[in-house]
C-alpha positions in Angstrom: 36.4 -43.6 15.0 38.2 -40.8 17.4 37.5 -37.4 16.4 41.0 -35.5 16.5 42.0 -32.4 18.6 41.6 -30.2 15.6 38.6 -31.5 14.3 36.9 -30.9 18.0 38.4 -27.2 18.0 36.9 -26.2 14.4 33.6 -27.5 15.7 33.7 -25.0 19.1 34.9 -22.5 16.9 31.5 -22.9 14.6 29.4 -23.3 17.2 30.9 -20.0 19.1 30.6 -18.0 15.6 26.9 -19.3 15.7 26.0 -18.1 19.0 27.4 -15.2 18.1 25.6 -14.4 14.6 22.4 -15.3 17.0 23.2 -12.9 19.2 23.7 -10.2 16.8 20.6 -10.8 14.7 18.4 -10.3 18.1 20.2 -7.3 18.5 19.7 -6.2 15.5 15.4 -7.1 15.6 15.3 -5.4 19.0 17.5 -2.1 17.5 16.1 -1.5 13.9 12.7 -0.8 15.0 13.9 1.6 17.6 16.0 3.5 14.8 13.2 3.2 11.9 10.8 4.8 14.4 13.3 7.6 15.4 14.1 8.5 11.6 10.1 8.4 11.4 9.2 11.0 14.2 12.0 13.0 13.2 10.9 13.3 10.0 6.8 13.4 11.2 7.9 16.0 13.4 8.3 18.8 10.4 6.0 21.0 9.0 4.2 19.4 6.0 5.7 21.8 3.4 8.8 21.2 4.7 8.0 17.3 4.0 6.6 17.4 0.9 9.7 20.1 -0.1 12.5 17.7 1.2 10.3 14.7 -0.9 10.4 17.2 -3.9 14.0 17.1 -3.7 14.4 13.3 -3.2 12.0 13.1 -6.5 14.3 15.7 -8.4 17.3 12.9 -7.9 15.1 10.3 -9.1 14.3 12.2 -12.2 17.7 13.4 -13.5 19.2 9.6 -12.6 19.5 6.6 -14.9 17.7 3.7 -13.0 15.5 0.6 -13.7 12.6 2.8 -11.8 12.8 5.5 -14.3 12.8 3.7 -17.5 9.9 1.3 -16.2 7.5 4.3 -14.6 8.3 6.1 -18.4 7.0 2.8 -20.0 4.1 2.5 -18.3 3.3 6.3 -18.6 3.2 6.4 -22.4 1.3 2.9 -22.7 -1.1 4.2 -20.5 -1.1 8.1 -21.9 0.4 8.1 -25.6 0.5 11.9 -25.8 2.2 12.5 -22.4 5.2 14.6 -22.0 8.7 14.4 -20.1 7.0 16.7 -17.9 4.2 14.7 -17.0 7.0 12.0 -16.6 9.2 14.1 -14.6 6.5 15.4 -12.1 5.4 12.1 -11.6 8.9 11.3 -10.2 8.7 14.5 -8.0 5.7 13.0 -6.7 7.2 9.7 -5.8 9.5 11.3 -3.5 7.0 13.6 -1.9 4.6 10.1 -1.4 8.2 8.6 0.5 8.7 11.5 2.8 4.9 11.9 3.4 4.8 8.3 4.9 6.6 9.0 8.4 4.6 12.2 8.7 1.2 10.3 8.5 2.2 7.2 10.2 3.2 9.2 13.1 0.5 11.9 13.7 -1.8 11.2 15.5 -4.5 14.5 16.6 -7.3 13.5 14.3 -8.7 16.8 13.9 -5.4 17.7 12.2 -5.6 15.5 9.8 -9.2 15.6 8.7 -8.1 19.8 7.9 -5.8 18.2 5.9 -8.0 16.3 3.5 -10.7 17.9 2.0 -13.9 16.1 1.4 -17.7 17.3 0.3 -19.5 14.1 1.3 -19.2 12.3 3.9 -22.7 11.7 4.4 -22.1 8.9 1.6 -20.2 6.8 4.0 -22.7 7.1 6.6 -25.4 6.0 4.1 -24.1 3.2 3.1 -22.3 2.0 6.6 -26.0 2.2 7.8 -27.2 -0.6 5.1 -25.1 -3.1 8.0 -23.4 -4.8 5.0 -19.9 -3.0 5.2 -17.6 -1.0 2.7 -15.0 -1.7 0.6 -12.8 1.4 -0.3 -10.4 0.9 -3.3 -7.5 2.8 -4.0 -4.8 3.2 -6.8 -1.4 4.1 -5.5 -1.9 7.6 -6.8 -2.1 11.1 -4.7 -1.4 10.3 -1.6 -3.2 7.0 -0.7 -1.3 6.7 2.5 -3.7 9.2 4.1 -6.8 7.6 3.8 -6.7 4.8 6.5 -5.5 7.6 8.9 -8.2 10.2 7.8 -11.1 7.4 7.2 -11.0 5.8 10.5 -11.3 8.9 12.8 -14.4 8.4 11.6 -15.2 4.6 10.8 -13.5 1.1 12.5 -11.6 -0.1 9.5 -9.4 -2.8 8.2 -6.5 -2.2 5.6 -5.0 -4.7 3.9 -1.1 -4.5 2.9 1.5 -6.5 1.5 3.5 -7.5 4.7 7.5 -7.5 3.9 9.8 -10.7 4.4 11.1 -9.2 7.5 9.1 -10.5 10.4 10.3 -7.2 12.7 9.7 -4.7 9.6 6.1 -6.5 9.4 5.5 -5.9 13.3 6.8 -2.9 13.1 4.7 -1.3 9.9 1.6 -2.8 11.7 2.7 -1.2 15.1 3.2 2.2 13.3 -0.1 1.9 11.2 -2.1 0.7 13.3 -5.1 3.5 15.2 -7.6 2.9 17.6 -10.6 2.6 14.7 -7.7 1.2 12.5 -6.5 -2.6 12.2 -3.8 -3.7 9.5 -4.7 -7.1 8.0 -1.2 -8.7 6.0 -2.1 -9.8 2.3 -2.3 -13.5 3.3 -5.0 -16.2 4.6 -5.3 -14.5 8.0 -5.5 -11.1 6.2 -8.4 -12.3 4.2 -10.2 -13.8 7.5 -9.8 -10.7 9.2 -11.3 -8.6 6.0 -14.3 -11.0 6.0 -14.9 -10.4 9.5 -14.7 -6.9 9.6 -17.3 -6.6 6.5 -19.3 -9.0 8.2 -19.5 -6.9 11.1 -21.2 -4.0 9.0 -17.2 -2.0 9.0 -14.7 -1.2 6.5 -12.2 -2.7 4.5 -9.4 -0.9 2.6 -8.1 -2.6 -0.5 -5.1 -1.1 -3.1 -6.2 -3.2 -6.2 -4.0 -2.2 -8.4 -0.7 -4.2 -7.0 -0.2 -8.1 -8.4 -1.9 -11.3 -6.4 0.4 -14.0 -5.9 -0.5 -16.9 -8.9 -4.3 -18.3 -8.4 -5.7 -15.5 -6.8 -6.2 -13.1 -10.0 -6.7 -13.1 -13.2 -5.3 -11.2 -16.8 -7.6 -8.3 -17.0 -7.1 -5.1 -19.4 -5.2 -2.1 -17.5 -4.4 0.9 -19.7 -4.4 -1.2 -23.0 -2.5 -4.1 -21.5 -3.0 -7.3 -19.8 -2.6 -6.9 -15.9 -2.7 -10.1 -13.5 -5.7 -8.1 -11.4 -6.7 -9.7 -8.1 -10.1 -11.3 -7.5 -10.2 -10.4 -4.2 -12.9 -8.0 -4.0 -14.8 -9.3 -6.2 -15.1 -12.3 -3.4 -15.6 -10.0 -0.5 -18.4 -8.1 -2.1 -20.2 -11.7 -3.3 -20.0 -12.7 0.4 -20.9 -9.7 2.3 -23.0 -7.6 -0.3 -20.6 -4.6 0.8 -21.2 -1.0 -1.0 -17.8 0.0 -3.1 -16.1 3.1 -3.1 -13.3 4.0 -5.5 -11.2 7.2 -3.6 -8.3 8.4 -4.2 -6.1 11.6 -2.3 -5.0 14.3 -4.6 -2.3 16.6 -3.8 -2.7 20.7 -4.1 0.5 21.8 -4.2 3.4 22.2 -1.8 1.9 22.4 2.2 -1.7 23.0 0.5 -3.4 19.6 1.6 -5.2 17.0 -0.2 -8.5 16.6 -2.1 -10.4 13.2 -1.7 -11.5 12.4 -5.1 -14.3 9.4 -5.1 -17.4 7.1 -6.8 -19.3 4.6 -5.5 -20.3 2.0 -7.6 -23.9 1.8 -8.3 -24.1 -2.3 -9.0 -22.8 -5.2 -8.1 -19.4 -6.6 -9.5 -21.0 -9.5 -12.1 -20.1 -13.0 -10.7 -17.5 -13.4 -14.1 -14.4 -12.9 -12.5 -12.8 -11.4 -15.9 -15.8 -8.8 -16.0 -15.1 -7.7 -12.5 -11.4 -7.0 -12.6 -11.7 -5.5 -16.1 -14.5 -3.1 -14.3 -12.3 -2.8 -11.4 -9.3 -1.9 -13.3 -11.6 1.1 -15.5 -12.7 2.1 -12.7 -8.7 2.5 -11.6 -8.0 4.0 -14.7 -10.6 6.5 -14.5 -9.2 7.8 -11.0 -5.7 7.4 -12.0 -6.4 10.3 -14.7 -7.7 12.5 -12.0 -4.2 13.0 -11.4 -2.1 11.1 -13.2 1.3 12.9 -12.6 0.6 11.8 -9.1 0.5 8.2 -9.8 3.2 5.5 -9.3 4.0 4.9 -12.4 6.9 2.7 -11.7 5.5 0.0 -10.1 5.9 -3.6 -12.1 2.4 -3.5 -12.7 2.6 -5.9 -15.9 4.5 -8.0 -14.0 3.9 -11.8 -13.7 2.4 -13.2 -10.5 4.7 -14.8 -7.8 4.0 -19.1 -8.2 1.9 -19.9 -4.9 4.2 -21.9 -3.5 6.8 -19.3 -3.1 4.5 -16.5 -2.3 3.6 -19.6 0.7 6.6 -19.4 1.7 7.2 -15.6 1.6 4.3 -15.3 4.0 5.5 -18.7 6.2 9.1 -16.7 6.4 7.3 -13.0 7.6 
């Protein structure tokens, strides 16, 4: 059959709009990271009070807004701390924001001796202890304080791997690992290869860098207790430390005030996670909890923590897609 005039016209016309939608979306991969890591240095490039201030601020907004965030992190605040306050609510907001502008100034500096003045820490000697033992660390952290500057303040000092939960975006991905990344520092994405790289790194007698407190995709985890409620808690490290016989470290950063630096709060776990996977996470997650109320207006408190876990398959093809 003879395919009209028309009919030959609207398909040019598609295939031009095609080419030209394909066009744009390589512009687009090859211009966002350019303009994410402009915003970043501009923003790294301030003075930490100045940061933290303009985070403050962001925070403020946060707090006087209605907004899904807001009613979840007060939730999750008075199930986990009954006889909390608005003001424990609202200065966990204000600490949100400063976490959000502190990002592009830690991703982007890079003089190591500045950054060690800016977290304070009585014992490092611990590290070097059990680093020596050849059977690797694994440092977990709640996303409280300001967890972003471990991995830059840890590996000046020790070759490390950090897990993280890589976006859908395949340049945001290569970008976050690009900005991340240091020369003792390698960023693993929370998927099979992430996991092979971890068990490589422990195995080589280095670090590993684990925020436990964030829900596995379905089969990896399991319902453990976290502040009087049934988390899906991963089972990750309880694996890792099985196969390598790694030493683990809970730490987390606490912030002292506006352009006053940080405080690394820590334990090390004496014994062995038991093989129940259950027992584990519910030790893991007490162990979270008992960090977490170090400081626990500095804590994200509106994460979906209680969430349920993504099914397998789509978390397969989330990490096919990125």
């Amino acid at each position: 059959m003879a395919v009209s005039h028309q009919e030959r016209y609207k398909g040019s016309q598609a295939s031009r709009l095609k080419r030209c939608f394909g066009i744009l979306f390589v512009m687009l991969n090859k211009f966002l990271p350019l303009l994410a890591t402009l915003l970043f240095k501009l923003v790294g490039s301030l003075p930490l009070v100045v940061v933290q201030a303009l985070g403050w601020c962001a925070g403020w907004l946060t707090w006087c807004l209605p907004g899904r965030y807001k009613r979840r992190a007060a939730a999750n605040l008075k199930q986990a701390f009954p006889e909390s306050t608005a003001q424990t609510l609202r200065a966990a907001m204000l600490s949100s924001g400063q976490l959000v502008y502190e990002m592009p100034f830690w991703w982007t500096r890079r003089d190591d001796t500045f950054l060690n003045t800016k977290l304070a820490c009585d014992n490092w000697q611990q590290f070097d202890d059990a680093l020596a033992l050849g059977k690797g660390v694994i440092l977990l952290s709640p996303h409280a304080g300001c967890f972003e500057l471990l991995g830059p303040v840890y590996s000046s000092r020790y070759r490390s791997t950090v897990l993280f939960r890589p976006p859908r975006l395949e340049w945001l991905q290569d970008w976050i690992i690009q900005m991340r990344s240091r020369p003792q520092l390698t960023m693993a994405p929370a998927n099979q290869s992430g996991v092979r790289t971890l068990v490589k790194t422990l195995l080589r007698g280095n670090t590993v860098g684990i925020l436990p407190d964030q829900v596995p995709p379905e089969g990896e985890g399991v319902w453990a207790p976290f502040f009087g409620k049934f988390a899906y808690t991963m089972t990750l490290v309880q694996r890792l430390q099985k196969l390598s016989g790694a030493t683990i470290f809970i730490l987390g950063a606490k912030r002292e005030g506006l352009g006053q630096g940080y405080t690394l709060k820590y334990k090390k776990l004496e014994q062995a996670l038991p093989d129940d996977s259950l027992a584990a996470a519910t030790i893991i997650n007490q162990e979270m909890e008992a960090m977490i109320a170090q400081m626990p207006e500095q804590y994200l408190w509106g994460y979906n923590r209680y969430k349920p876990p993504k099914n397998k398959k789509t978390q397969e093809r989330a990490d096919n897609n990125a």
